[in-house]
LOLUM-309286 format. One line per field, with one value per residue (C-alpha): residue in three letters; x negated, z, y. Coordinates in Angstrom, 2 decimals, always signed. Example, Ala and Ser with C-alpha at 12.3 -4.5 7.8 and 13.67 -1.06 7.14 Angstrom:
2
aa <- (ALA:SER)
x <- (-12.30:-13.67)
z <- (+7.80:+7.14)
y <- (-4.50:-1.06)
END
This chain:
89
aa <- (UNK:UNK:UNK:UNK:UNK:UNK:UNK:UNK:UNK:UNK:UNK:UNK:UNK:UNK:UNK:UNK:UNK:UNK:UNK:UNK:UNK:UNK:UNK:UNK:UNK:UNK:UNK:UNK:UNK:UNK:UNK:UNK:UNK:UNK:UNK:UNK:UNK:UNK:UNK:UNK:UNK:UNK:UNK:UNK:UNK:UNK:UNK:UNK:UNK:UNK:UNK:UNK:UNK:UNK:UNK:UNK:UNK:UNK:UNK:UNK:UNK:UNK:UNK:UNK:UNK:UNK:UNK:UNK:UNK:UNK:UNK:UNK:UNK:UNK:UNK:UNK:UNK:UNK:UNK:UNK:UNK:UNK:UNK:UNK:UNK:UNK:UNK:UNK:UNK)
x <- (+13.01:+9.45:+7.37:+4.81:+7.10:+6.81:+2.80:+3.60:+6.43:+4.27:+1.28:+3.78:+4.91:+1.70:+1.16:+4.15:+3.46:-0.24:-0.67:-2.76:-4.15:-7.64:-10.76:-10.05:-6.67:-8.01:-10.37:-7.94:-5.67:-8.05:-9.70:-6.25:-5.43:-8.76:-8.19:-4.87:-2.99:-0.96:+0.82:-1.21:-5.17:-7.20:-6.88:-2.86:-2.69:-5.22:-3.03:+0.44:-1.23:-1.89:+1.53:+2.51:+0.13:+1.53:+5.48:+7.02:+9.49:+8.85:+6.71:+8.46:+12.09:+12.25:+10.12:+10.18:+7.24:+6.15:+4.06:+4.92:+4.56:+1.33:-0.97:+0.69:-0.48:-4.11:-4.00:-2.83:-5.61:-8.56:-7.11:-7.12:-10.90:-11.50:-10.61:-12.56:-14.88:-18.77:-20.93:-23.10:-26.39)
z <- (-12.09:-13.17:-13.16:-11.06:-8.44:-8.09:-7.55:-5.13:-3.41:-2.88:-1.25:+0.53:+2.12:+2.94:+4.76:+7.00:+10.34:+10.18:+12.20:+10.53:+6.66:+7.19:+5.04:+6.86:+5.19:+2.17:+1.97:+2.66:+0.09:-2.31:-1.59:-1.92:-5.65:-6.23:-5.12:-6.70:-3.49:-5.09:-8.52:-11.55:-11.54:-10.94:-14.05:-13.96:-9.99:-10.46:-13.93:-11.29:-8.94:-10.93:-12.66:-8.87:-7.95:-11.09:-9.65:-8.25:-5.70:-2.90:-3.29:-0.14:-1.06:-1.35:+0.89:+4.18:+6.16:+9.17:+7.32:+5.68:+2.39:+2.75:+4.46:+1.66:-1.47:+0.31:+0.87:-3.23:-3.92:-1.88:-2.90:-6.49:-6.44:-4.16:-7.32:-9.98:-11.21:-10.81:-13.37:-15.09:-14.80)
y <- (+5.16:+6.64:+3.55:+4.76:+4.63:+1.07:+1.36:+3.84:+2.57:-0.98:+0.95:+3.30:-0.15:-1.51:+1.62:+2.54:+0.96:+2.99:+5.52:+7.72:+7.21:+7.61:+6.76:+2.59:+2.69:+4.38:+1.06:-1.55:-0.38:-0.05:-3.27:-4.68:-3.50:-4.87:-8.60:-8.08:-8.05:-5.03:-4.90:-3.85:-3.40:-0.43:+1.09:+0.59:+2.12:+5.25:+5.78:+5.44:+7.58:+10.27:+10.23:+10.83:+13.39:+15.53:+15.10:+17.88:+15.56:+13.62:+10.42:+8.60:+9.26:+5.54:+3.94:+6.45:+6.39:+8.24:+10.39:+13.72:+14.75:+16.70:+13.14:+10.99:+12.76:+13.40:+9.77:+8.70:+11.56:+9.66:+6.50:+7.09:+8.74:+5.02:+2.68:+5.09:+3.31:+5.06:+6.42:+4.53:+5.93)
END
């Protein structure tokens, strides 16, 4: 198994019963890696993320959700730009 599928699979989770994965889910999650509520930190998810924004396959071909293909990666994408750190000035 890739190992970002374990990052993804564990937010995938945490998100199945929503119905929609809007900017408040976006939040939660990312709030969530933060206080360590999901495995690995930041750095360690946005790195899993983008490992699964660059596969080909499915990202919920282990843990099904309601939502398609399409709302899942726009979801990792805003998720992942949610736990980059800013700029310093």
């Amino acid at each position: 198994m890739d190992l970002w599928k374990s990052h993804v699979n564990g937010i995938l989770y945490g998100v199945q019963f929503d119905q929609v994965l809007d900017d408040t889910v976006v939040t939660r999650v990312a709030d969530g890696v933060t206080a360590g509520l999901y495995p690995g930190n930041r750095a360690e998810t946005r790195e899993a993320l983008g490992q699964a924004l660059r596969c080909s396959g499915p990202l919920n071909d282990q843990a099904e959700t309601r939502h398609s293909e399409e709302s899942i990666r726009s979801f990792l994408h805003q998720l992942s730009a949610a736990l980059t750190p800013p700029s310093p000035c």
